[in-house]
C-alpha positions in Angstrom: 35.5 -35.8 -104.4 33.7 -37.9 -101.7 37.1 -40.0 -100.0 35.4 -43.1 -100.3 34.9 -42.8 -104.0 37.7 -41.8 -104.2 39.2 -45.1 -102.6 36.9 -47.0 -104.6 38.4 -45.7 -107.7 41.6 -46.7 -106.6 40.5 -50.6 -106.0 39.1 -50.3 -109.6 42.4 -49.3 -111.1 43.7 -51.9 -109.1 41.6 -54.7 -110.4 42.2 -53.7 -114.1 45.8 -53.5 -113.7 46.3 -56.4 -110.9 50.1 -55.7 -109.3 51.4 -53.1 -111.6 48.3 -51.1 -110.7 49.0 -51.8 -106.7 52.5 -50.4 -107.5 51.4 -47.0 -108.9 49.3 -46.7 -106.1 52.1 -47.1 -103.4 54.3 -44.8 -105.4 52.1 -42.5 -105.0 51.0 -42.6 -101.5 54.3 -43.4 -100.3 56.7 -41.0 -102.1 53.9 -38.0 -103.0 51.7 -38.1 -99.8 54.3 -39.3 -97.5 57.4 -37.5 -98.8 59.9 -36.5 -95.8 58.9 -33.1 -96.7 54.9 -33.6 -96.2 55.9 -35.4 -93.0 58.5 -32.6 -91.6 55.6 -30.2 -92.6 52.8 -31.1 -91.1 54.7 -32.5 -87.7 56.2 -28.7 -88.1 52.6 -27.4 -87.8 51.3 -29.2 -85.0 54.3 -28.3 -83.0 53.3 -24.8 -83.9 50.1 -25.1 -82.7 51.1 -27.0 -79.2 53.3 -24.2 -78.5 50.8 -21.6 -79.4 48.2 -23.6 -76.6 51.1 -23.0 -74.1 49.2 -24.4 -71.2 49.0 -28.3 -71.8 47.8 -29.6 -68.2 44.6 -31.0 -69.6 44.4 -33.6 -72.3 41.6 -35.7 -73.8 42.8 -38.5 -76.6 39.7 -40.1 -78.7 40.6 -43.5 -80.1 38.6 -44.7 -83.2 36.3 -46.7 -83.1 36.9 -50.9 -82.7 38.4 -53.1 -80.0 41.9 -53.0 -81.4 42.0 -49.7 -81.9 41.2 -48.8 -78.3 44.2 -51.2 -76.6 46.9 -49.8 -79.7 46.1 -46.5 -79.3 46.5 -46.3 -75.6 50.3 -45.8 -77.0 49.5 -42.3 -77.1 48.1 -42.0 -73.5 51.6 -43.6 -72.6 54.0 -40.7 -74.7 51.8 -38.3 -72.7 52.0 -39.8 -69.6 56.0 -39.8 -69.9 56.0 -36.2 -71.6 54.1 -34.6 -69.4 53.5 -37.1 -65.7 51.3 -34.2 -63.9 48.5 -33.3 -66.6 44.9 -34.6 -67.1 45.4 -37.3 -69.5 41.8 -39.1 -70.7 40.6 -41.2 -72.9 37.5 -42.2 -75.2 37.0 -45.6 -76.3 34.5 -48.3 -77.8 32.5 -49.3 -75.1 33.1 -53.1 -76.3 36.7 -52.4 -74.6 35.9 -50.2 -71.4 37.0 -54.3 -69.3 40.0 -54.4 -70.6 41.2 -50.8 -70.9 40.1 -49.8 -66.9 42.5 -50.4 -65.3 45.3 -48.4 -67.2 47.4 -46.3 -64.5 48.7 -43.7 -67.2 44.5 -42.7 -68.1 43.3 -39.7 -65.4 39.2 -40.8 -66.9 38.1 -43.2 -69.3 35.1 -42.4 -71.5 33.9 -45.3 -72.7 31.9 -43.6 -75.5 31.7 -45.7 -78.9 28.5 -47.9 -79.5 29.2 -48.9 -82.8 32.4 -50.5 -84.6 32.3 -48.8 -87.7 31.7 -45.3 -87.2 30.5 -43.0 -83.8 26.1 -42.7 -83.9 24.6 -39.2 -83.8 24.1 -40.5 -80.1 28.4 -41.5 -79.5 28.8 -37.8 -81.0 26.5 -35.8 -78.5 27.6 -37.9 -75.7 31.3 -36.8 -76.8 30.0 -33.2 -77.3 29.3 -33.2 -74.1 32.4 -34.6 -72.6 34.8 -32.2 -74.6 32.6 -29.2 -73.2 32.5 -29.8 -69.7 36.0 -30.9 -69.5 37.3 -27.4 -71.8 40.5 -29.4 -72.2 43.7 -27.6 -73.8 44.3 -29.9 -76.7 42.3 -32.8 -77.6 44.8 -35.6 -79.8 42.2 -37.1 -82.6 42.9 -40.3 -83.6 39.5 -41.3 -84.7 38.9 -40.3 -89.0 35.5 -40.3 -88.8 35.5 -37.0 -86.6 36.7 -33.8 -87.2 36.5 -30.6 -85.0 33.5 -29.4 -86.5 31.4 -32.6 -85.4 32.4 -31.8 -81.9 32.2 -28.5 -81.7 36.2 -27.8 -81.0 38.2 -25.6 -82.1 40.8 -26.2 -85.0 43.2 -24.4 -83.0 42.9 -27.0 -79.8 42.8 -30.2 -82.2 45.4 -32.3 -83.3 44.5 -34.5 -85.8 45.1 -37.9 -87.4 46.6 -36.4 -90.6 50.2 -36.0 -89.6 49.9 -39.6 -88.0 49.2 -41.1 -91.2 52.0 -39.5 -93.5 54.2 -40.2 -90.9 53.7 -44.1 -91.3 53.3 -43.7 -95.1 56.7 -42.5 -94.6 58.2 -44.8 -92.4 56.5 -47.3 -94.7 58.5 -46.9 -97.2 61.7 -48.5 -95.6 61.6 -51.9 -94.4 64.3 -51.8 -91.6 62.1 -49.5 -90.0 59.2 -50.2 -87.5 56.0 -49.2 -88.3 53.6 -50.5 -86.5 50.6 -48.1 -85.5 51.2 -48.4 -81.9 54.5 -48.1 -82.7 54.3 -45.4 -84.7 51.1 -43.2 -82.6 53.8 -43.8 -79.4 57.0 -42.2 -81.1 54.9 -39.6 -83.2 52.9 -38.6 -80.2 56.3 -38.3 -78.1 57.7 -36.2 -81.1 54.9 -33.5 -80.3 55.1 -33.2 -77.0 58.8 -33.9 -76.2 61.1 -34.1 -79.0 64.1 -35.2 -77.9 63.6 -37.3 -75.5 61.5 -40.6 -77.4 62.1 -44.1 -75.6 63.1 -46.7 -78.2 62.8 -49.3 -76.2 58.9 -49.0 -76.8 57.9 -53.1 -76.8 53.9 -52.3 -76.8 50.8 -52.0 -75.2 48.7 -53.5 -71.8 45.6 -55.0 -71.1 44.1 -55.1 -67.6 42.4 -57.9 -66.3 39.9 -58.8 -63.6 40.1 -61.2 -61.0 36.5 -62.3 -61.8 37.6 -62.8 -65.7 40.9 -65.1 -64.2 38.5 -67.3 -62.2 35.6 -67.5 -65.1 38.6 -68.8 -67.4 39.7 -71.0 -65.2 36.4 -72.8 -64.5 36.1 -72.7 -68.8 39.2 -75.0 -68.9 37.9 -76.9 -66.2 34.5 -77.1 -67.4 36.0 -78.5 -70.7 38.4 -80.8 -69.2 41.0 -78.6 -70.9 44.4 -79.6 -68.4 46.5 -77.1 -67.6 50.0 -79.1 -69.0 48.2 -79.8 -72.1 49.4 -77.7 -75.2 46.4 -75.1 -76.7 46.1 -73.5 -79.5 43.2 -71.0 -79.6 42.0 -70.2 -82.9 40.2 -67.1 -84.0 38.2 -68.0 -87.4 36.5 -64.3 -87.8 37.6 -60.6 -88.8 35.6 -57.5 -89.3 36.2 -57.9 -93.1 35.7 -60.3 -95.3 39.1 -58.7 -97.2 41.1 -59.7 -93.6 39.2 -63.1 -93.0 41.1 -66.4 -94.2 38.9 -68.1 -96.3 36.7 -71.1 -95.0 37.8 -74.0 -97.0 42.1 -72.7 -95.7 40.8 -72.5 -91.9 39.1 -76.0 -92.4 42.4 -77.8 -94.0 44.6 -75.9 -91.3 42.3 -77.0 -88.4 42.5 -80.6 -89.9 46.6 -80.4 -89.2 47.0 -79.2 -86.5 43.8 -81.8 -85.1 46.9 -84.5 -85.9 49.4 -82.3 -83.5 49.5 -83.3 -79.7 47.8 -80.7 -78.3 43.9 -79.3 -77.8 42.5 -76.3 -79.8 39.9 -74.1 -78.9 38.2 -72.3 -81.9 36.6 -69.1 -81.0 32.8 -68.5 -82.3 31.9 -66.0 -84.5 30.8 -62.3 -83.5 30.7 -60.7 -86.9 30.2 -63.7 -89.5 27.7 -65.2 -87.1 27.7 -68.9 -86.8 31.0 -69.5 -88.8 32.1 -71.5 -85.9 29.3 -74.5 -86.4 30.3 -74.0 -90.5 34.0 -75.1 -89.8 33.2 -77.8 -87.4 30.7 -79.6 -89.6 33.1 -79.5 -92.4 35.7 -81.2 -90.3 36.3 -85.0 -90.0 34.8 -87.0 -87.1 38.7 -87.1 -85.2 39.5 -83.0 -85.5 36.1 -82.5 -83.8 37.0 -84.2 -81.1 40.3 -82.0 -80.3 38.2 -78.8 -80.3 36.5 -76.7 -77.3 34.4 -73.7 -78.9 34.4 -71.2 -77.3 30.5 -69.6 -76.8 29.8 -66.1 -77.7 28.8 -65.7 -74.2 32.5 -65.1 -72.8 33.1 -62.1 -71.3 35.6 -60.0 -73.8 38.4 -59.9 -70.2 37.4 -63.7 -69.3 38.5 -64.3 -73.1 41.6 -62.4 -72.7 42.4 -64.5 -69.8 41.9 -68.0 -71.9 44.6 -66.5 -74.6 46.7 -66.5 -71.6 46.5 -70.1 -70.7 47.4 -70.7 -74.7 50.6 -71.6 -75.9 49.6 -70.4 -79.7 46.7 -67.7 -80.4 46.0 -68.1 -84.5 43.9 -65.0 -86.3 43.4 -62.7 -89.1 44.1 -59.0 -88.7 41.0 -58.1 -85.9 40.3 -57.0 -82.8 41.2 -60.2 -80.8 44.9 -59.9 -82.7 45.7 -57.0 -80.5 44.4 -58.8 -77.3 46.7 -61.6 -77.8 49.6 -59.4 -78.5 49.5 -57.0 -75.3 50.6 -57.7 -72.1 48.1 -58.3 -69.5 47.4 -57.3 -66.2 45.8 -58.2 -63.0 44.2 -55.2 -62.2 44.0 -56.2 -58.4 48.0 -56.8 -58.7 47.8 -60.2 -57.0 47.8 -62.6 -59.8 50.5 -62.6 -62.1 50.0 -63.9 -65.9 52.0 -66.0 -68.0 51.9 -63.9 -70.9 53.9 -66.8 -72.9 51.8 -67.0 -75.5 53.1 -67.2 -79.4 50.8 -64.5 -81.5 50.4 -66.6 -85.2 48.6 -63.8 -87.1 47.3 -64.2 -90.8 47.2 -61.2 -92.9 45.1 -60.9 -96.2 44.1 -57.2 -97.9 45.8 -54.8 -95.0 49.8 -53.9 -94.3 50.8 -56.9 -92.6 54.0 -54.2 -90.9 51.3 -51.9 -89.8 49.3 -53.8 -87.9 51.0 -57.3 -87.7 53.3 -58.4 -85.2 56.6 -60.8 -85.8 59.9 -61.7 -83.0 62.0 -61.9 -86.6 60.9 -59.5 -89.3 63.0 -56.7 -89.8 60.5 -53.7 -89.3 58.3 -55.6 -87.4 57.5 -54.9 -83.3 57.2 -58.6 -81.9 53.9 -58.6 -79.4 53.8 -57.7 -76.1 54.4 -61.4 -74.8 57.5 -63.6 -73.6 57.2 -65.8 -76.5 57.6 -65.7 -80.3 55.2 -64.0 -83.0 54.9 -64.4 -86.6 53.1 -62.9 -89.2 52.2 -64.5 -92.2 51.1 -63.1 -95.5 50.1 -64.9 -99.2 51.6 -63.2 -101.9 49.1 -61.2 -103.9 49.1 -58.9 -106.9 46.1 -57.0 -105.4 47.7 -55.9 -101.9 48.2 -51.9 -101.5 48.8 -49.6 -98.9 45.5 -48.3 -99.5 44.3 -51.6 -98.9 44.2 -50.2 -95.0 40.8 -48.9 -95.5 39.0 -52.2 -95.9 35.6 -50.4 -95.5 36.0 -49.0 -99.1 37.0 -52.6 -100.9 35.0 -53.5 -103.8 37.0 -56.5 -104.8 34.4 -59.2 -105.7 37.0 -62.0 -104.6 38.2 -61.9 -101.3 40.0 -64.8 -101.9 43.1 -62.9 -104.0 44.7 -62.1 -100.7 45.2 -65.5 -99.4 45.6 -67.4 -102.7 49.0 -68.6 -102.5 48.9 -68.9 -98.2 50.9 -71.8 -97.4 48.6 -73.6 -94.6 51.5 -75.7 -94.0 54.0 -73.6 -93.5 51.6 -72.1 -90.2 51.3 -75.8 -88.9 55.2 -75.4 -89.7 56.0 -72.7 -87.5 53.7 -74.4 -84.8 55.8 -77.6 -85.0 59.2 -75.8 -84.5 58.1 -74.1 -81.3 60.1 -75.1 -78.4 57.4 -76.5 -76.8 56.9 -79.4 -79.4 60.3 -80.6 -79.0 60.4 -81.4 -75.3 
């Protein structure tokens, strides 16, 4: 059976049986597909198959696909950086990322490869073709699930593959004292391959790297905007790559009302996938909260906007590309700027595992972002919410709106208000 039918089927079971259905379903991926034993197995494998490759000085890692994925899943590039310091290590990305990723001291090449954000084009899989041929690396780490050896002409027996990577969190889901977020998780698996006994636990996240350019272009945006620089900002991020991860309209337009009544300015990022949901939300919004926001054009370079998050005190968004941004610590990539990177991550979870891809300073089995400053994830109870849930391409939920039904909007102004900041 096709796997997206096969997902399908599982959202319809869901929807008949709302909670109790969404149970069954964890059970079954948690403690059948991600058993300890399944996990022990298929890490047993792969170890099998690294030791059989012997010689491991050349290394390619393919991301998937989107933004997010590309800055998380630089986590591997680090384990093999650390494991093995005088090999080859490179790297295929979305080309949306190739600003923010160059840069990255741990990646021998970049390949910024990707066109698309949902799955590689006949032309992304030639132009990858290519690379793995020319490059004959030993072992290739494939994190991407919509390529398998065959599509790339490479051998099963140099390809590691995203499988064991995904019982492993299935299995670490299944306690919540224990962190599991993907880069987490890709850093301490990936480690576990290539040197077992020797995985850093201090682990705090991944890096963004930054241009000078992209510093002064933000800078010139604040000034543009008559945004101060001992103002408080909140930047919020209304749009996802799913309507299953996106906070519904009429929530973002009551939040943005609040926190328009807060001391502070807000800048409200425009819409790159929901087009124009940026003008929606500001005409819905009284005469006063208009006044307190900056949008924030599609125009802006991804590493300029990566440079404004910096100048926030609060970054507010649903589980997307931009979350990941926010949460990493970034980089002057000439080394003569240094950033704040004080900014409190506030992200918004609907359909996906807020653990797996959320961040939070106070969560048990949560890894806080990458930043000097508090994050918090915060999630509306829902009968409908599954681990399988993490493939949002395959939800056929007619209401979106099940995820978020009972998000409290004022408990996010809430945590807001208690900052530190607010009470100087």
């Amino acid at each position: 059976m096709n796997k997206n039918y096969f997902l399908k089927y599982i959202t319809w079971f869901i929807i008949i049986f709302p909670k109790k259905g969404a149970q069954i379903i964890d059970d079954f991926f948690l403690n059948f597909v991600g058993h300890s034993f399944t996990n022990k197995f298929f890490l047993r494998q792969n170890l099998v198959k690294i030791k059989k490759i012997g010689n491991l000085s050349k290394i390619c890692v393919l991301a998937d696909v989107n933004l997010g994925d590309a800055i998380i899943i630089q986590a591997a590039v680090r384990a093999l950086r650390e494991s093995l310091p005088k090999a080859t290590i490179d790297y295929v990305i979305a080309k949306s990322a190739k600003d923010l990723i160059e840069g990255n001291p741990m990646i021998s090449n970049l390949f910024p490869v990707y066109s698309k954000s949902s799955t590689p084009s006949s032309e992304d899989i030639k132009n990858l073709k290519d690379i793995l041929f020319k490059n004959n690396y030993d072992v290739v780490l494939n994190f991407c699930p919509f390529l398998n050896h065959k599509d790339v002409n490479l051998s099963q027996k140099k390809t590691i593959d995203y499988t064991g990577l995904a019982i492993s969190l299935l299995n670490n889901q299944k306690d919540q004292m224990t962190k599991n977020h993907m880069t987490y998780r890709i850093y301490h698996y990936t480690r576990s391959l290539f040197e077992r006994n020797n995985s850093n636990e201090n682990y705090k996240g991944e890096s963004i790297y930054i241009s000078q350019k992209a510093i002064i272009d933000a800078n010139y945006f604040f000034k543009k905007n008559n945004l101060h620089s001992d103002s408080i900002k909140i930047l919020f991020n209304p749009d996802t790559n799913s309507r299953f991860t996106r906070v519904p309209l009429n929530i973002q337009i009551a939040l943005l009302e609040k926190l328009s009544k807060l001391p502070c300015d807000i800048l409200l990022d425009s819409g790159h996938v929901t087009k124009g949901i940026e003008q929606i939300i500001l005409s819905s919004l009284s005469v006063e909260a208009r006044k307190k926001i900056t949008i924030i054009p599609t125009s802006i370079k991804l590493d300029t906007y990566a440079a404004l998050i910096d100048n926030c005190n609060f970054f507010i968004t649903g589980d997307t590309g931009p979350l990941h941004i926010a949460a990493a610590m970034k980089i002057c990539k000439s080394k003569d700027f240094v950033f704040k990177n004080q900014t409190s991550i506030i992200s918004i979870f609907g359909a996906t595992p807020p653990k797996i891809y959320g961040y939070d300073s106070n969560k048990s089995g949560y890894l806080p972002a990458n930043q000097k400053s508090s994050s918090f994830t915060l999630v509306s109870e829902s009968d409908y919410r599954s681990i399988a849930c993490i493939i949002k391409s395959s939800l056929t939920f007619k209401n979106e709106n099940v995820f978020f039904d009972q998000l409290d909007v004022n408990k996010i102004v809430d945590t807001i208000i208690n900052n530190s900041i607010f009470k100087k």
